[in-house]
Backbone as CSV, one residue per row, in Angstrom:
resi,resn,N_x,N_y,N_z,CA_x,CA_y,CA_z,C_x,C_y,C_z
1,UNK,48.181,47.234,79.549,47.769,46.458,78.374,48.285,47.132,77.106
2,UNK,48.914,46.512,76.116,49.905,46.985,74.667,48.097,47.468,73.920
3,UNK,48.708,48.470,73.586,47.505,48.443,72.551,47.733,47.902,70.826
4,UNK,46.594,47.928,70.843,46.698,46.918,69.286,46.202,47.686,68.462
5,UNK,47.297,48.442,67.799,46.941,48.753,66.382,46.931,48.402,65.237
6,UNK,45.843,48.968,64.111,45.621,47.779,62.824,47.353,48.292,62.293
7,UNK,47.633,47.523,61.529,48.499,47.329,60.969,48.000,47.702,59.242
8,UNK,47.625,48.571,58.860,47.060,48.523,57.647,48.326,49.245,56.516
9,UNK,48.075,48.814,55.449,49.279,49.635,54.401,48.708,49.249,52.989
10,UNK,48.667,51.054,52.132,47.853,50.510,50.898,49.229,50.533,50.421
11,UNK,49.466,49.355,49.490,50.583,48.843,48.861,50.831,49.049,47.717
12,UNK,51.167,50.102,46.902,50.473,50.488,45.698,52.076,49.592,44.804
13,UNK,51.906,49.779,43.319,53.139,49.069,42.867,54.222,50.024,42.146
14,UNK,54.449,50.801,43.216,55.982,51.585,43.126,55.958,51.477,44.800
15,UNK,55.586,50.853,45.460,55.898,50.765,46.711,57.400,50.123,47.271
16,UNK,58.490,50.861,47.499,59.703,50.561,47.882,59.348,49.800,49.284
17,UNK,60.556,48.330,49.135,60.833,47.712,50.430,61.763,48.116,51.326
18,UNK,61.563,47.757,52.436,62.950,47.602,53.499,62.602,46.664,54.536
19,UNK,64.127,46.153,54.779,63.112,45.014,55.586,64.777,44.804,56.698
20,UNK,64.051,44.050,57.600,65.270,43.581,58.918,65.493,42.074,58.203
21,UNK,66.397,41.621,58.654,67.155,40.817,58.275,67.906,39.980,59.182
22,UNK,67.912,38.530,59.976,68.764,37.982,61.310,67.418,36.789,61.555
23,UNK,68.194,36.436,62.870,67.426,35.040,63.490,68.124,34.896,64.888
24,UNK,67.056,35.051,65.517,65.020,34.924,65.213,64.942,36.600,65.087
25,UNK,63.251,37.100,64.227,63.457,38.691,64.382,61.709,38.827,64.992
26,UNK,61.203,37.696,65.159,59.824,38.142,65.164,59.497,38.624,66.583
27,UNK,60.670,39.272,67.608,60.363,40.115,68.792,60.852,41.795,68.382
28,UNK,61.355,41.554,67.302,61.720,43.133,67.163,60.469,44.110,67.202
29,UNK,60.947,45.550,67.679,59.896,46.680,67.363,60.169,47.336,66.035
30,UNK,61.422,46.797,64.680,61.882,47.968,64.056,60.876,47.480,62.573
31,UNK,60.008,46.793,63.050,58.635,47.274,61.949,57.728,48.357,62.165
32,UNK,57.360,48.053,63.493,56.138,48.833,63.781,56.944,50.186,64.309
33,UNK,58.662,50.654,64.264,58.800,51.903,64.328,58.935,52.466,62.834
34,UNK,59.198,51.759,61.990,59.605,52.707,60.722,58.554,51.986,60.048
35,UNK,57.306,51.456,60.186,56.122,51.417,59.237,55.307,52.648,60.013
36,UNK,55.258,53.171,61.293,54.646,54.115,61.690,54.803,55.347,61.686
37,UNK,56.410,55.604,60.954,57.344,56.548,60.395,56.702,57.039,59.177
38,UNK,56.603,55.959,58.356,56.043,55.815,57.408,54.838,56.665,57.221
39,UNK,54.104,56.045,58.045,52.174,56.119,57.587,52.474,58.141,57.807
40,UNK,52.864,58.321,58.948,53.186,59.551,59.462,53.171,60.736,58.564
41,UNK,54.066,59.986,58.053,55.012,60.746,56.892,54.420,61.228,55.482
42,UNK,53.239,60.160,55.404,52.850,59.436,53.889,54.283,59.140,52.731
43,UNK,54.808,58.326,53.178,55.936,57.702,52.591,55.340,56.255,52.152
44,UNK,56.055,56.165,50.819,55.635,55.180,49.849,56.348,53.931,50.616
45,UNK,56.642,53.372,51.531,57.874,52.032,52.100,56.784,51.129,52.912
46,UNK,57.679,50.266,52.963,56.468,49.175,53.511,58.098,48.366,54.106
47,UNK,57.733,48.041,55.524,59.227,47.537,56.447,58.876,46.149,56.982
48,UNK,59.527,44.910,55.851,59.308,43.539,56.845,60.313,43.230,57.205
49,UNK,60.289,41.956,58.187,61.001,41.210,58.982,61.365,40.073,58.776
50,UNK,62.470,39.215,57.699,62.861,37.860,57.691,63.748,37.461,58.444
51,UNK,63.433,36.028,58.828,64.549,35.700,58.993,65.104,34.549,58.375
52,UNK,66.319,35.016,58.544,67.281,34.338,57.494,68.867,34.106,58.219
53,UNK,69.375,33.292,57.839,70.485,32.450,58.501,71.460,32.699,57.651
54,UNK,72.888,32.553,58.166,73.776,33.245,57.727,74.346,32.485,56.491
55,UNK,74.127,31.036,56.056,74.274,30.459,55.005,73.492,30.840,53.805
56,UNK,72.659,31.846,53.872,71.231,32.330,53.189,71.702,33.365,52.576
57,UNK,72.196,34.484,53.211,72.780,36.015,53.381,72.898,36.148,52.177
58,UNK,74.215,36.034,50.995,74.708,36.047,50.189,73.147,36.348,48.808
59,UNK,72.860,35.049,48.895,71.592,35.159,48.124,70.548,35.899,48.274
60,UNK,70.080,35.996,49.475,69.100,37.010,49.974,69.454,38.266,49.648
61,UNK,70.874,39.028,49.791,70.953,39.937,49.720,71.138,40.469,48.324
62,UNK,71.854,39.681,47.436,71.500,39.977,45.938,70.028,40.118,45.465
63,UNK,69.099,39.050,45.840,68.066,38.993,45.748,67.604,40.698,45.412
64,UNK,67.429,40.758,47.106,66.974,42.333,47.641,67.357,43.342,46.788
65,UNK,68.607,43.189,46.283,69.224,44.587,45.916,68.604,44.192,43.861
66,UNK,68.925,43.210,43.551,68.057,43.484,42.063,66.655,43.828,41.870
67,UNK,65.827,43.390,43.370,64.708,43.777,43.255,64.494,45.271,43.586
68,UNK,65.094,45.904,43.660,65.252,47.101,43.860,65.127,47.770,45.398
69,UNK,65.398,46.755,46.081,64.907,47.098,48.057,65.321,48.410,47.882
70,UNK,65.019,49.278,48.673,65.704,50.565,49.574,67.226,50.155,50.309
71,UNK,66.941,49.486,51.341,68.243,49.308,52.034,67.541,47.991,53.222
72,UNK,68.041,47.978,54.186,67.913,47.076,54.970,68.678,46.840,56.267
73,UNK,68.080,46.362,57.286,68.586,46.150,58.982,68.927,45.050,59.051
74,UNK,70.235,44.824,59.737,70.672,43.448,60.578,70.614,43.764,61.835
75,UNK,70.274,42.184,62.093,70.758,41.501,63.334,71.395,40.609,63.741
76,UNK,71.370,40.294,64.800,72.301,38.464,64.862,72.087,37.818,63.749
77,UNK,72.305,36.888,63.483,74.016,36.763,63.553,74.432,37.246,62.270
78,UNK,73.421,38.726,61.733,74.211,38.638,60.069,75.274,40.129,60.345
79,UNK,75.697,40.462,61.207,76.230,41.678,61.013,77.463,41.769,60.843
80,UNK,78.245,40.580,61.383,79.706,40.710,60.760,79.450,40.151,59.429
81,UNK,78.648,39.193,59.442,78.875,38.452,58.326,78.781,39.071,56.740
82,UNK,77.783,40.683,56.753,77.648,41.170,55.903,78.904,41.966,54.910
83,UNK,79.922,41.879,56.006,81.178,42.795,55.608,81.560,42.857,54.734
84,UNK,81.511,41.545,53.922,82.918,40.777,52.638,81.597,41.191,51.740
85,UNK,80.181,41.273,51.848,79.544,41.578,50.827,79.021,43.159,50.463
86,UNK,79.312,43.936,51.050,79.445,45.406,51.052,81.138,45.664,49.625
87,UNK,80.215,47.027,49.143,81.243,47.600,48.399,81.645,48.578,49.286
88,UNK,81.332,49.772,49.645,81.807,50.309,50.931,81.168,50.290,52.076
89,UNK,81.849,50.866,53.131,81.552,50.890,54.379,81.685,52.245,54.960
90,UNK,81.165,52.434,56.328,80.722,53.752,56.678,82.463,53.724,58.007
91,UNK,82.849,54.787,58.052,83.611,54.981,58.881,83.576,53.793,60.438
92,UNK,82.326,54.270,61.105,81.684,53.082,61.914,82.001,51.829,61.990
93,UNK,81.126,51.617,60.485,81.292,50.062,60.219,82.518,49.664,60.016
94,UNK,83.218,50.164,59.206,84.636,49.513,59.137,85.477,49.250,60.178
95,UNK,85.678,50.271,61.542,86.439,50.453,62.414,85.754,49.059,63.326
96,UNK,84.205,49.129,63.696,83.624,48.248,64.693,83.653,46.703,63.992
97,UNK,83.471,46.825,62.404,83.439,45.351,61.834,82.139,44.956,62.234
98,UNK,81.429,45.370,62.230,80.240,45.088,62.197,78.853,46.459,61.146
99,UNK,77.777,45.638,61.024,77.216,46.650,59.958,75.261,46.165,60.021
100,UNK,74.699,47.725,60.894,73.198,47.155,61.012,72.027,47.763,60.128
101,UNK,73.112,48.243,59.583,71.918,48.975,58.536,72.914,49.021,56.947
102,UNK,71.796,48.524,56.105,72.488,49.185,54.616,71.644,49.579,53.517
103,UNK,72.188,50.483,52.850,71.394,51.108,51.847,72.058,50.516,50.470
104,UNK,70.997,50.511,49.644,71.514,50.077,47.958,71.054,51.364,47.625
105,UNK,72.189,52.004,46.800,72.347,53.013,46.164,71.854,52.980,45.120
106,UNK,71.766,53.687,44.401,71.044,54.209,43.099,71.602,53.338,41.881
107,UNK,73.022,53.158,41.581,73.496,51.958,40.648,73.716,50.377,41.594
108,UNK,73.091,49.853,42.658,72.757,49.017,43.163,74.267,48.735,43.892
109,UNK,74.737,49.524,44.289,75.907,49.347,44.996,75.286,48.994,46.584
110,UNK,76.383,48.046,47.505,75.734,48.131,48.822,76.898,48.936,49.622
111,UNK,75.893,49.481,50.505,76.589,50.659,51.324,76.219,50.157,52.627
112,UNK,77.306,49.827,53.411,77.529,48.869,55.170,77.506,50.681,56.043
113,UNK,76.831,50.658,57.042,76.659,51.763,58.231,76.639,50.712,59.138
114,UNK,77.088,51.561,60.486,76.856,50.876,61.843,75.914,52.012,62.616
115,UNK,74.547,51.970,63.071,73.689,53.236,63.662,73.854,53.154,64.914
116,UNK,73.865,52.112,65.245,73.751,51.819,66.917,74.673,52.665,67.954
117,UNK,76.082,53.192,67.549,76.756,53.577,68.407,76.198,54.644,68.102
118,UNK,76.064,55.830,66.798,75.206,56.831,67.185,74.107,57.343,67.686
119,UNK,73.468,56.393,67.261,72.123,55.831,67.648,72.001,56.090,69.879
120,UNK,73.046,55.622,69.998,73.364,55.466,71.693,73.392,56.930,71.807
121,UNK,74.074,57.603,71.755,75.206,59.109,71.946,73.754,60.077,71.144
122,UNK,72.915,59.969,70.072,72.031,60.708,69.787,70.966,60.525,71.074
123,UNK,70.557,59.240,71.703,69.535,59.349,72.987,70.188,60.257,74.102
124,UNK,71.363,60.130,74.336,71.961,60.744,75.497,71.500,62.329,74.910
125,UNK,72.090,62.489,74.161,71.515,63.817,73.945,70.351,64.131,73.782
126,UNK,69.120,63.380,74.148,67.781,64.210,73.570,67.437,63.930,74.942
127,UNK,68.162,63.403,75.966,67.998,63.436,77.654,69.146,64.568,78.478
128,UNK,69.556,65.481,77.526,70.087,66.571,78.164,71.861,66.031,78.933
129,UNK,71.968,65.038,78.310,73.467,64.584,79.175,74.429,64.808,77.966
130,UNK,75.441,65.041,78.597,76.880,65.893,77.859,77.500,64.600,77.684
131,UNK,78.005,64.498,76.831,79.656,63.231,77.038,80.547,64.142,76.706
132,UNK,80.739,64.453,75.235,82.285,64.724,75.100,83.165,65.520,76.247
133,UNK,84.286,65.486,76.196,85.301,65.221,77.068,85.014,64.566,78.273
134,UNK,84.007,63.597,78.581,83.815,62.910,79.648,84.798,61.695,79.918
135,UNK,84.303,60.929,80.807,85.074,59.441,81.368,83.953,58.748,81.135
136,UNK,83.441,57.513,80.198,82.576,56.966,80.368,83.264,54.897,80.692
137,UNK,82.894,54.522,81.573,83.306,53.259,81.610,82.428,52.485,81.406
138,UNK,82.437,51.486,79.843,81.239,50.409,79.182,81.235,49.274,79.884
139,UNK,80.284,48.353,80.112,80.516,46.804,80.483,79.854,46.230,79.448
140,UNK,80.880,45.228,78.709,79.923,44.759,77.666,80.794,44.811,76.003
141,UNK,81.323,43.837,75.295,82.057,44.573,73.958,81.506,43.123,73.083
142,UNK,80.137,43.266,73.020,79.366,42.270,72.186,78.936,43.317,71.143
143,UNK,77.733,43.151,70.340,77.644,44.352,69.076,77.114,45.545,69.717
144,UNK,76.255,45.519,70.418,76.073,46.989,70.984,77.310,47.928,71.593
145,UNK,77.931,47.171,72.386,79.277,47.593,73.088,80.068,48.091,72.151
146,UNK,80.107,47.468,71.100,81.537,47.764,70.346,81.222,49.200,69.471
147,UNK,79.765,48.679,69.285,79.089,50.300,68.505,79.087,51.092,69.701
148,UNK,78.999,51.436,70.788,78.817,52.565,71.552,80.722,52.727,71.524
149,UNK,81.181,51.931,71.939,83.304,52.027,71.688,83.209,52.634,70.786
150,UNK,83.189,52.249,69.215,83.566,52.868,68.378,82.886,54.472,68.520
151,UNK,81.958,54.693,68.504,81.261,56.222,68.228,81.547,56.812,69.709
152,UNK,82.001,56.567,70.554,82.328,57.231,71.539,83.711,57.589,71.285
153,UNK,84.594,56.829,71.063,85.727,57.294,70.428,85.725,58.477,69.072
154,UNK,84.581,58.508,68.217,84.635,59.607,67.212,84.204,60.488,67.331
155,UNK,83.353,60.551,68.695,81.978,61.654,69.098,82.550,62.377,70.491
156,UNK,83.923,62.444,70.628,84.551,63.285,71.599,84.408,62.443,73.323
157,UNK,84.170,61.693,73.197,84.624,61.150,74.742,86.239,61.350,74.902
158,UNK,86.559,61.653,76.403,87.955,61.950,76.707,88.333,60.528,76.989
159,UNK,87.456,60.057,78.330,88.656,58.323,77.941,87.229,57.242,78.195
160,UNK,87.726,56.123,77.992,86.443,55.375,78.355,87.557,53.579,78.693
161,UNK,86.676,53.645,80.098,87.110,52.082,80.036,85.982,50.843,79.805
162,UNK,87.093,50.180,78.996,86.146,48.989,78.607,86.033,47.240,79.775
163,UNK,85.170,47.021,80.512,85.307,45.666,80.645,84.149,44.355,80.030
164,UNK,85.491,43.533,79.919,85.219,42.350,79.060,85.229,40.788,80.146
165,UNK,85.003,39.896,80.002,85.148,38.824,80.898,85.989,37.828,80.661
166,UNK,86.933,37.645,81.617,88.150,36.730,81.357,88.319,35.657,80.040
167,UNK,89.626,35.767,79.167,88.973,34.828,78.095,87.641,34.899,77.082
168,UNK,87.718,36.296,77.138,86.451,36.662,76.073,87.552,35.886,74.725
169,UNK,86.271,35.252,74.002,86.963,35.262,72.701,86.616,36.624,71.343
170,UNK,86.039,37.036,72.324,86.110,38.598,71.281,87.162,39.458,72.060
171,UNK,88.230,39.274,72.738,89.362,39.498,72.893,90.257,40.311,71.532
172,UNK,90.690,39.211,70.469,91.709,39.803,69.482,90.514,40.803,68.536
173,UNK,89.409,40.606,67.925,88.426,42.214,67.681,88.659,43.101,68.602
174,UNK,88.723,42.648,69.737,88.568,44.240,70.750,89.505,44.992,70.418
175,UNK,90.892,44.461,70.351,92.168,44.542,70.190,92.519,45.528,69.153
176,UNK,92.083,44.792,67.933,92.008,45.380,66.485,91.317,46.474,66.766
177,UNK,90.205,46.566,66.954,89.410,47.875,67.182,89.861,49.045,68.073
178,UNK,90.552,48.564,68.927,91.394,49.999,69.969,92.221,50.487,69.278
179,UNK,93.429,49.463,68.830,94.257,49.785,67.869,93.665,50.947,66.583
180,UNK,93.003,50.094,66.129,92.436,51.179,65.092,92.089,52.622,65.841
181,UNK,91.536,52.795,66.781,90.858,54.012,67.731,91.502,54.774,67.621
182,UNK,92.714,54.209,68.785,93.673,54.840,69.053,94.522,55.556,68.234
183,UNK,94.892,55.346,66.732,95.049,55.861,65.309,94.454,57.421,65.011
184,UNK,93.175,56.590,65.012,91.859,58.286,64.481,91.679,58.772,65.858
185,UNK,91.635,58.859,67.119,90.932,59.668,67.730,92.338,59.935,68.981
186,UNK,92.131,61.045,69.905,92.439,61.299,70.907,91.986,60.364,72.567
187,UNK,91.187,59.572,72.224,90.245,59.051,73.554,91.549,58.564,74.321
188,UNK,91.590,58.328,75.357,92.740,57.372,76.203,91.255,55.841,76.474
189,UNK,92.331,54.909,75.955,91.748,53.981,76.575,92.234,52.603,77.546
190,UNK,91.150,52.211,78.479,91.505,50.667,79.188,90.809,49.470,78.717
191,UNK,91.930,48.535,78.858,90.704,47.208,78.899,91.235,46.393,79.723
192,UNK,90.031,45.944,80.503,90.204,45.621,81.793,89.247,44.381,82.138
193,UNK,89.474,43.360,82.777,88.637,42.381,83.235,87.949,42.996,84.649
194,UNK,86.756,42.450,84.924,85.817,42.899,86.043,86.380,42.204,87.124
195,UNK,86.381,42.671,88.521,86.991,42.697,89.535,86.751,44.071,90.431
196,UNK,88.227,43.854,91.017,88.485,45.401,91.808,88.599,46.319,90.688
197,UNK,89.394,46.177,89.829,89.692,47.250,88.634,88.033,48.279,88.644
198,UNK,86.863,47.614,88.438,85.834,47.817,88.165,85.304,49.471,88.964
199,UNK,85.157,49.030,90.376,85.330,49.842,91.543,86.294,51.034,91.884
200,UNK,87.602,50.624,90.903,88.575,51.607,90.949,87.907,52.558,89.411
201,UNK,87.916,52.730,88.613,87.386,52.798,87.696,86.262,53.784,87.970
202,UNK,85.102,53.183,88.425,84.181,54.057,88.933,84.250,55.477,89.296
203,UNK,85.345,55.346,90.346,85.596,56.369,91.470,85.825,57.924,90.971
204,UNK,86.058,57.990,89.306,86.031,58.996,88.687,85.265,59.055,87.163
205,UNK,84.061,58.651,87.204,83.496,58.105,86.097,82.478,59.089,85.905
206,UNK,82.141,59.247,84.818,80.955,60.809,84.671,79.622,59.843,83.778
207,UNK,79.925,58.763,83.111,78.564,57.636,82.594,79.138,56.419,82.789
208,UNK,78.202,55.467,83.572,78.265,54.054,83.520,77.469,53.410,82.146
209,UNK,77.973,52.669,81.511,76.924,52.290,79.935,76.973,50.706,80.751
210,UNK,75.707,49.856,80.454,75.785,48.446,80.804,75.305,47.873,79.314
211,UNK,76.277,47.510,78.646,76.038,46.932,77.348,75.703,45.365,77.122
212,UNK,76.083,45.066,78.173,75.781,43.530,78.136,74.373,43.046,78.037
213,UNK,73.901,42.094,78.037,72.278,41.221,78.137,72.182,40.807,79.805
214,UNK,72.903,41.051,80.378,72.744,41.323,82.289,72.138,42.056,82.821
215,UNK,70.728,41.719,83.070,69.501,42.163,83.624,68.059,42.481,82.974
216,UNK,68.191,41.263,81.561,66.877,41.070,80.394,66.538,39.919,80.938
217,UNK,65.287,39.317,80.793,64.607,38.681,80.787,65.574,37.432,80.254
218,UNK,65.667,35.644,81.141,65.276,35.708,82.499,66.106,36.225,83.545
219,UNK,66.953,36.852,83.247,67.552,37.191,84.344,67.332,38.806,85.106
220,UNK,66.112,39.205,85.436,65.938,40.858,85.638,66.290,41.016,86.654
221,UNK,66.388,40.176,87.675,67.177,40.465,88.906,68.808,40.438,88.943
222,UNK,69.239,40.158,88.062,70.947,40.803,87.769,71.421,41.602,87.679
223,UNK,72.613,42.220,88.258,73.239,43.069,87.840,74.763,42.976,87.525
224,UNK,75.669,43.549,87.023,77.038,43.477,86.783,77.628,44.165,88.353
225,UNK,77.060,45.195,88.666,77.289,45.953,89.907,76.048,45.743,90.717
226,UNK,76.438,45.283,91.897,75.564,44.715,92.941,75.459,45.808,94.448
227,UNK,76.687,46.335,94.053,77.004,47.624,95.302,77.135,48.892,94.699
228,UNK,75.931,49.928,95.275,75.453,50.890,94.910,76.531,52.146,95.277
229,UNK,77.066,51.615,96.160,77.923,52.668,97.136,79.036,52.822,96.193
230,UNK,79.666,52.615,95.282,80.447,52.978,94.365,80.428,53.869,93.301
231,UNK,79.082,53.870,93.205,78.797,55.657,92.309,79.057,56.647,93.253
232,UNK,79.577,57.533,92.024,80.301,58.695,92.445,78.767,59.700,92.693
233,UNK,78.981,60.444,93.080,78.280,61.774,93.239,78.292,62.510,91.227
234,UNK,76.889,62.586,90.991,76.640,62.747,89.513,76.925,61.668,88.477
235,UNK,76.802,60.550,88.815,77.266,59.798,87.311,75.732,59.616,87.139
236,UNK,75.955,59.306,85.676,74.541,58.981,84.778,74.641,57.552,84.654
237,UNK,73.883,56.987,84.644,74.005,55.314,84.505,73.356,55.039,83.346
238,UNK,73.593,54.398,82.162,72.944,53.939,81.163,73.193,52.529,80.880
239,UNK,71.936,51.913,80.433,71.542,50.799,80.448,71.138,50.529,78.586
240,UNK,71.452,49.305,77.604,70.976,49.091,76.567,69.886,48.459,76.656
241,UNK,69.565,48.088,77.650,68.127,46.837,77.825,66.811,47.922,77.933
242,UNK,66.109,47.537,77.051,64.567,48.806,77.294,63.552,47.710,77.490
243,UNK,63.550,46.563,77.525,62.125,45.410,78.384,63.781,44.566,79.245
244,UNK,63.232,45.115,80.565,62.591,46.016,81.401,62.296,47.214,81.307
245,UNK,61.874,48.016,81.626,62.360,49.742,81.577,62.984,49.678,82.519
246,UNK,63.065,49.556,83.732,64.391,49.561,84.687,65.080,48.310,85.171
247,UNK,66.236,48.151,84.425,66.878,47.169,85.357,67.378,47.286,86.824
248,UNK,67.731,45.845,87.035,68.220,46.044,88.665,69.268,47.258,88.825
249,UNK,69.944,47.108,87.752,70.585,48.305,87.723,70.696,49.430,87.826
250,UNK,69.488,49.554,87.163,69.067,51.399,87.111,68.320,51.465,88.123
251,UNK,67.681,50.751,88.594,67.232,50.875,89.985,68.071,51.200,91.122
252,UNK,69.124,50.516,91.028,70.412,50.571,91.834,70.425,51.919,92.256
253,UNK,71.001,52.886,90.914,71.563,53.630,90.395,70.377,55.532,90.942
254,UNK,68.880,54.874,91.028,68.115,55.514,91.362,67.878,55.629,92.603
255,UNK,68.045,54.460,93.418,67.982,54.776,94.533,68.924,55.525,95.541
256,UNK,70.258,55.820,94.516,70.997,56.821,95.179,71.025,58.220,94.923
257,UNK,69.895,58.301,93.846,69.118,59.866,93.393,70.084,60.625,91.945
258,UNK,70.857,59.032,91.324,72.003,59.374,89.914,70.476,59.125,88.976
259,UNK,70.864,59.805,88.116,70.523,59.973,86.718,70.480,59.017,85.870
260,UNK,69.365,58.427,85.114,69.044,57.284,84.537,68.428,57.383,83.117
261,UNK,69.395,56.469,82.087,68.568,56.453,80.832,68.239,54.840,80.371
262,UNK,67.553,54.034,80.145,67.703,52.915,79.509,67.602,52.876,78.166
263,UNK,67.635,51.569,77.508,67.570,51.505,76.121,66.925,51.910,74.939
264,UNK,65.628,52.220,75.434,64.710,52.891,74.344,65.198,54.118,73.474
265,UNK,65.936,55.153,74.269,66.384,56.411,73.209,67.048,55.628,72.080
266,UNK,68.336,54.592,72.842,69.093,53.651,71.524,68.734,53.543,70.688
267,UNK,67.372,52.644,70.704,66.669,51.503,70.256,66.255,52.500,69.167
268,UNK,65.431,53.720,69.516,64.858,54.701,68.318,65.866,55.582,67.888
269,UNK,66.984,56.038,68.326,67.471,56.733,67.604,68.309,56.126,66.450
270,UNK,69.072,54.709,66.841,69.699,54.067,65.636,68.550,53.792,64.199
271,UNK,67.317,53.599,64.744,66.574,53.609,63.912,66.172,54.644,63.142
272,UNK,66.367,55.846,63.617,66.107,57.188,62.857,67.190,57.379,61.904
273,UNK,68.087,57.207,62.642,69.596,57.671,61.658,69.682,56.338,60.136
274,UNK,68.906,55.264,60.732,69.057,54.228,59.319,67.789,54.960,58.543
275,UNK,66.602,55.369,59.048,65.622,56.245,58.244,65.889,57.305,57.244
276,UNK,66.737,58.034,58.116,67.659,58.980,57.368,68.236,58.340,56.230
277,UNK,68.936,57.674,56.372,69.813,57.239,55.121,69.007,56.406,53.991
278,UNK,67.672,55.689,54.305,67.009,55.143,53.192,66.386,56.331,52.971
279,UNK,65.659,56.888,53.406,64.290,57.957,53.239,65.254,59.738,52.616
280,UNK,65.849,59.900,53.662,66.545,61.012,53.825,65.758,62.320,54.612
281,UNK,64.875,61.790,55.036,64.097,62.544,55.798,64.376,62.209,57.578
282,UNK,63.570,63.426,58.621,63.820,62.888,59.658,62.702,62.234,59.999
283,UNK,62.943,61.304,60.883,61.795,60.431,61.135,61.064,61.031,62.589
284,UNK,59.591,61.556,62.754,58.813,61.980,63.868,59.322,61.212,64.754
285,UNK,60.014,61.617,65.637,60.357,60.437,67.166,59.189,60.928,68.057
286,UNK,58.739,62.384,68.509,57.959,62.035,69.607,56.977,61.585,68.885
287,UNK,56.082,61.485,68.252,54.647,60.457,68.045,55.162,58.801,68.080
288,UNK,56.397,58.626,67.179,57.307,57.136,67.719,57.491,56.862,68.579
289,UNK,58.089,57.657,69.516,58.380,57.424,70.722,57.161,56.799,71.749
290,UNK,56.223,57.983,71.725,54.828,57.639,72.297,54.367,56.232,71.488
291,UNK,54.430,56.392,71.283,53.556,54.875,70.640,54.070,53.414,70.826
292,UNK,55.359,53.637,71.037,56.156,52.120,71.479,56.231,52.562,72.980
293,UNK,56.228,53.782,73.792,55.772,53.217,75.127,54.502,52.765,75.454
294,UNK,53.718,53.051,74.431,52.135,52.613,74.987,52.059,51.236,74.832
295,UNK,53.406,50.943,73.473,53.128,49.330,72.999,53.942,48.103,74.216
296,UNK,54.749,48.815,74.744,55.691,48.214,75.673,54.778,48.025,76.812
């Protein structure tokens, strides 16, 4: 049973906003993690949730920024869309073209970050798993995917293969984005449609990432990989989906005694690193942490 906590906040009037931003948002947890950041903290912020449609954006976001917001989270569908309205962009964001967090600066400038791919690569690390110079092979180059691509490419992975599904029309982005990679970083990379390639691939792989929405609710009995016998001896399997806590996948992946992380480190660490950048403080993860598993 979720427990139900009051939701209380004295709102005084120097109380700075921040708020998420996309459609639909009213399943997100990234109120009740950075209003509980907050209370924690005794930090003056108060974190809502609109939603708003991408014909809206433009206005909304001027809005926000004369009223003096802090900064602010996207989601679907505003994260490419925010690009053309950013004055700069964060290394991340520019390379992935996409942008989930932004801060208004002090002369009301907007500043585009992408957290999520660090956000990914900061959980791996607070679960004791190594990447750089690894082999990690992603499934998946929708916005999570492309943020774990991009920051795996800047955060020392040796190569990583990507698969996509025949006729993706995020095909020519993927494109642009390797290209660009391949520029700034050392990584070797593939892109590859799912098949045999997949299986071959494996056979020397040190993290499986499953970036896709294959194996969330309704579909929890899915997987991208259906045959277990293709993990190698030591791979780590990571999963972006945290409802479930285990997909079919990671189940898979457990029952051959490999190493398992799902989405939740993601989920809180991209959120810490956007904390960071409005607040500038670090945000308590284990009392966070605890508290959205009790809420899950």
């Amino acid at each position: 049973m979720r427990e139900k906590e009051d939701q209380i906040f004295e709102i005084s009037g120097s109380t700075k906003l921040i708020c998420l931003l996309g459609s639909p948002v009213s399943h997100s947890l990234s109120p009740r993690i950075h209003n509980g950041a907050f209370r924690e903290l005794g930090l003056d912020y108060v974190y809502l949730a609109f939603d708003v449609k991408t014909e809206d954006l433009t206005f909304v976001l001027d809005a926000l920024r004369r009223m003096g917001a802090r900064g602010l989270n996207l989601t679907m569908p505003l994260k490419r869309s925010v690009l053309p309205l950013c004055d700069t962009l964060s290394e991340a964001a520019e390379i992935s073209e996409s942008v989930n967090t932004v801060v208004f600066s002090e002369d009301r400038r907007i500043e585009g970050h992408s957290t999520d791919g660090s956000g990914f690569f900061r959980g791996l690390e607070s679960e004791g798993i190594s990447y750089r110079g690894k082999k990690l092979v992603l499934l998946g180059a929708g916005g999570a995917g492309t943020a774990i691509l991009v920051q795996a490419a800047l955060s020392g992975v040796r190569e990583l293969s990507l698969f996509v599904r025949r006729g993706s029309r995020d095909l020519p982005r993927i494109r642009r984005i390797l290209a660009s990679l391949r520029k700034r970083s050392s990584c070797i990379f593939s892109l590859l449609e799912y098949g045999e390639a997949l299986y071959r691939e494996l056979s020397d792989c040190d993290i499986l990432v499953n970036a896709s929405s294959v194996g969330m609710a309704p579909d929890k009995e899915r997987s991208l990989i259906e045959d277990s016998s293709f993990f190698p001896e030591g791979l780590t399997v990571a999963d972006v989906i945290y409802s479930p806590r285990k997909t079919k996948l990671l189940r898979l992946a457990e029952e051959r005694g490999l190493r398992t992380v799902n989405g939740l480190p993601m989920l809180l660490f991209q959120g810490a690193e956007a904390f960071r950048l409005w607040c500038g403080r670090e945000m308590p993860m284990e009392n966070i942490r605890r508290n959205i598993l009790n809420y899950l």
